[in-house]
N, C-alpha and C positions, 0 to 999 in steps of 0.2 A: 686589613688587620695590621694593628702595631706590632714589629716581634719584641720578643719579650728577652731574646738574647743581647748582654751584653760583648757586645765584638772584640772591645776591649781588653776582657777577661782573658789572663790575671794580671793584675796590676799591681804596681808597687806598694807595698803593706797590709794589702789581701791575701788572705791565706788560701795557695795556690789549689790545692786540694778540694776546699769550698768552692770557690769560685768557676772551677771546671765542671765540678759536678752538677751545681745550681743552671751554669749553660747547658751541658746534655739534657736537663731534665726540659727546659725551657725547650730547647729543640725537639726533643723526643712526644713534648704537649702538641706542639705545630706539626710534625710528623702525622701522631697518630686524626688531629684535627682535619690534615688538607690531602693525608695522600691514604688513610688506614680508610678512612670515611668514602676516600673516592675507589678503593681498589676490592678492598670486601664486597661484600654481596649477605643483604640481611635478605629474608622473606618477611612481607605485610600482614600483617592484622587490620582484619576490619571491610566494609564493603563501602561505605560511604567517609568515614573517616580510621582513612590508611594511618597506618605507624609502625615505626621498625627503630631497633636499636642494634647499635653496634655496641657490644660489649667491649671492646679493644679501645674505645675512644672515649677518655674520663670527663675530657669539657668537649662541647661541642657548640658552636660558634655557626650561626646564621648568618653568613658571607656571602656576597655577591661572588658567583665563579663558582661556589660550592658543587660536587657533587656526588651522587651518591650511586650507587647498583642496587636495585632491588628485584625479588623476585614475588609477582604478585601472585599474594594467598587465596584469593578470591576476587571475582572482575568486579567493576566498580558498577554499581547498583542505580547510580545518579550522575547527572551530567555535572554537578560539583563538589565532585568527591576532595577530600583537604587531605594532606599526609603533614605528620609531625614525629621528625627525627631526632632521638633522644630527647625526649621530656622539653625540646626546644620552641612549641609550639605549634598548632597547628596552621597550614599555610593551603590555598588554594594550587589545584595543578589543573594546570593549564597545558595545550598543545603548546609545541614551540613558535607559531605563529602568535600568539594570545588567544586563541580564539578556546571555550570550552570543546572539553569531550563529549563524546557519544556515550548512553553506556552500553557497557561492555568494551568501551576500549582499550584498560586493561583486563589483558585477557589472563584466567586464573594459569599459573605456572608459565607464564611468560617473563623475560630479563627486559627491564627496561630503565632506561639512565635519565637521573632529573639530575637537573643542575638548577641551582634557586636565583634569582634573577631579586635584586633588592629593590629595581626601581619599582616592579609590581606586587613583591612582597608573594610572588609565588612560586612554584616548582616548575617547571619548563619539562615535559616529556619526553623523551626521544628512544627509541629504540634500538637496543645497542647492537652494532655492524657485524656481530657475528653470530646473534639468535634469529631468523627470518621468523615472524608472530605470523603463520599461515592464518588462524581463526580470525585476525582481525583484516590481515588480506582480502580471505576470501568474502566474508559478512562485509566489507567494503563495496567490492565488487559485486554485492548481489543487491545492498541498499540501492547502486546506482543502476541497475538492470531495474528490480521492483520498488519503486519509492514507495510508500502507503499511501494506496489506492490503488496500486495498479492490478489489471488484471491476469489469473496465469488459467490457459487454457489446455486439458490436461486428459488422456484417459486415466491415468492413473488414479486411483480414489484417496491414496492416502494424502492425509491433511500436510501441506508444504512446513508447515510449522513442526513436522516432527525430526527428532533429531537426525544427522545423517539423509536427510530427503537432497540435498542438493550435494552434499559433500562429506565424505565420511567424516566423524565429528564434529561439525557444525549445525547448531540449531537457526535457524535463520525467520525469525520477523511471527506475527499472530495474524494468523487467515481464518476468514469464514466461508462460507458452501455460499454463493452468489446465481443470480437469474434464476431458478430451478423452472423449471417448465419455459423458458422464454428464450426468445432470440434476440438479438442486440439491434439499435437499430442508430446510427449516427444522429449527434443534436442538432435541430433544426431551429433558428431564434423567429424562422417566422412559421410555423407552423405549431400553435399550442396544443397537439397531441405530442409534441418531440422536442417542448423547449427549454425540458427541466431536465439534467442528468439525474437519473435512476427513477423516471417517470415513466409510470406501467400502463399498459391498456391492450384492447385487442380481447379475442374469445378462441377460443379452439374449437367451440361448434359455434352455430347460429340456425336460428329459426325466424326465415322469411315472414315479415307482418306486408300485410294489403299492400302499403305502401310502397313497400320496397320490390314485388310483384308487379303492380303496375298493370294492371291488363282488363283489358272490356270483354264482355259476352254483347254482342248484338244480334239484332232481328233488321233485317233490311230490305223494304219493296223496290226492287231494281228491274227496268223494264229489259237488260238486257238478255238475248237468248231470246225475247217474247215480254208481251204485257205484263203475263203474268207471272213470269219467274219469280222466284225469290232466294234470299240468297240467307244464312245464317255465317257469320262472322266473329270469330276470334282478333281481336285488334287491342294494338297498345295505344291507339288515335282517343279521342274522346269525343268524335261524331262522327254521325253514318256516313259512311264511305272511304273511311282512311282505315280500313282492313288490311291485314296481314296473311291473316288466311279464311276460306272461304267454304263452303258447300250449298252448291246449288238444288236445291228442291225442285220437282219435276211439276211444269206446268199446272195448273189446277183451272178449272174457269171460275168466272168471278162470282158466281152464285156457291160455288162450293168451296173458293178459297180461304181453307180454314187459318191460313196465316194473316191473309189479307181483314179478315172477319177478327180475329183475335190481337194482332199486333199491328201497328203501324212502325214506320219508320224508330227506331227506339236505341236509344244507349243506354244498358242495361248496366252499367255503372263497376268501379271496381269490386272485384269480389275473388275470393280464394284467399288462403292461408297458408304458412308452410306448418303441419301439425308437429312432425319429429325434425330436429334439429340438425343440418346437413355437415357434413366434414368441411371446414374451414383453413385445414394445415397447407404451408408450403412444404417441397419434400425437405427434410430435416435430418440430421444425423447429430445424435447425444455425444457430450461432451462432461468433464470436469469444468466447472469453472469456480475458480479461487478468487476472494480477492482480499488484497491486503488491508488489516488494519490497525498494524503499529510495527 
């Protein structure tokens, strides 16, 4: 910025009394411009496009170095919220790295210092060294515990998004009710029942079919014991003689062997069903599970 004071002043044929005066006023414009602008404290209007004026400061001048105290009216709603001090245009605010805001990081009734930086034409944030902004601490600190997606495993029922759940006065992130009835199970990229995250399957009963049963009825002429034994047989084989379990029938002669007359040697093929549906659970204990999604 040019000053506008002449150093000079007064000089030979100027009328001393003007000349002095015209200088205070000159200095008193730079005054209230670089030090009324940085020492005050306005409060914001607005959620997405901030603005505050300082009444005390008649021109106000968009200067690299500039800065200003505000106290925010409401936290900012968008990650590019613009602030525009005294009718001097609206300007992007930016962290003081450049990087944008989160929103909510200003927090409503928080003190925070922008200094405007010319070569990016925007507000530079900082928080000033003797307000500590607990709400944007703490919600820092919980973003980096739960980023969205993550899971929170919980008895408690009430929903983590309500206010005060993690900190007294802090609202923290949007959760929904996650797994209900299910257990969790790590991703497996070779096994396609387990190779897609939040891919479901599985039953909490089941009702054995044939197949899954698996088992023979047999009738079998075995001469052991005698000629004429015979033996009835329960077997998961699928030919006579690869029995599992057995009962021997008492002798008969061959004119009266009514097994021998009726059956021969036979595999009587799978058969059986499960009719009602048998318990399937591992043992289990219920839980909360949250999971984030913004």
């Amino acid at each position: 910025m040019t000053s506008a004071i002449v150093r000079t002043n007064p000089t030979a044929g100027t009328a001393t009394t003007s000349s002095v005066r015209d200088n205070f006023g000159f200095a008193a414009d730079e005054i209230n411009r670089l030090l009324r602008a940085t020492t005050d404290k306005q409060a914001t209007a607005g959620t997405t496009a901030l603005s505050a004026t300082f009444s005390d400061v008649p021109t106000f001048e968009l200067l690299d170095g500039v800065r200003v105290l505000l106290e925010i009216g409401s936290a900012n709603t968008t990650t590019t919220p613009t602030l525009n001090v005294n009718g001097s245009g609206a300007k992007s605010i930016k962290k003081n790295d450049g990087s944008s805001l989160a929103i909510g990081d200003l927090v409503a009734g928080g003190y925070y210092e922008f200094v405007y930086d010319s070569g990016e034409s925007s507000w530079k944030v900082f928080n000033t060294p003797f307000a500590l902004d607990e709400t944007s601490l703490f919600t820092t600190m919980l973003g980096g515990l739960y980023p969205v997606g993550s899971l929170l495993t919980t008895t408690v029922a009430t929903d983590p998004g309500t206010a005060n759940y993690f900190f007294n006065g802090i609202t923290f992130g949007t959760w929904e009710a996650f797994a209900a009835g299910k257990v969790m199970v790590g991703i497996d990229s070779s096994d396609t029942d387990f190779d897609t995250v939040e891919e479901t399957g599985g039953a909490k009963t089941h009702a054995l079919t044939q197949a899954e049963m698996n088992h023979n009825h047999q009738w079998y002429n075995n001469s052991a014991g005698g000629s004429n034994n015979k033996r009835i047989e329960l077997s998961t084989g699928t030919s006579a003689g690869s029995y599992d379990d057995e009962a021997n029938v008492s002798p008969f002669s061959s004119s009266s062997d009514i097994f021998s007359n009726l059956y021969t040697d036979n595999n009587r093929g799978v058969t059986g069903e499960s009719v009602t549906a048998h318990n399937n659970l591992q043992p289990y204990i219920v839980t909360y599970i949250w999971k984030r999604t913004a």
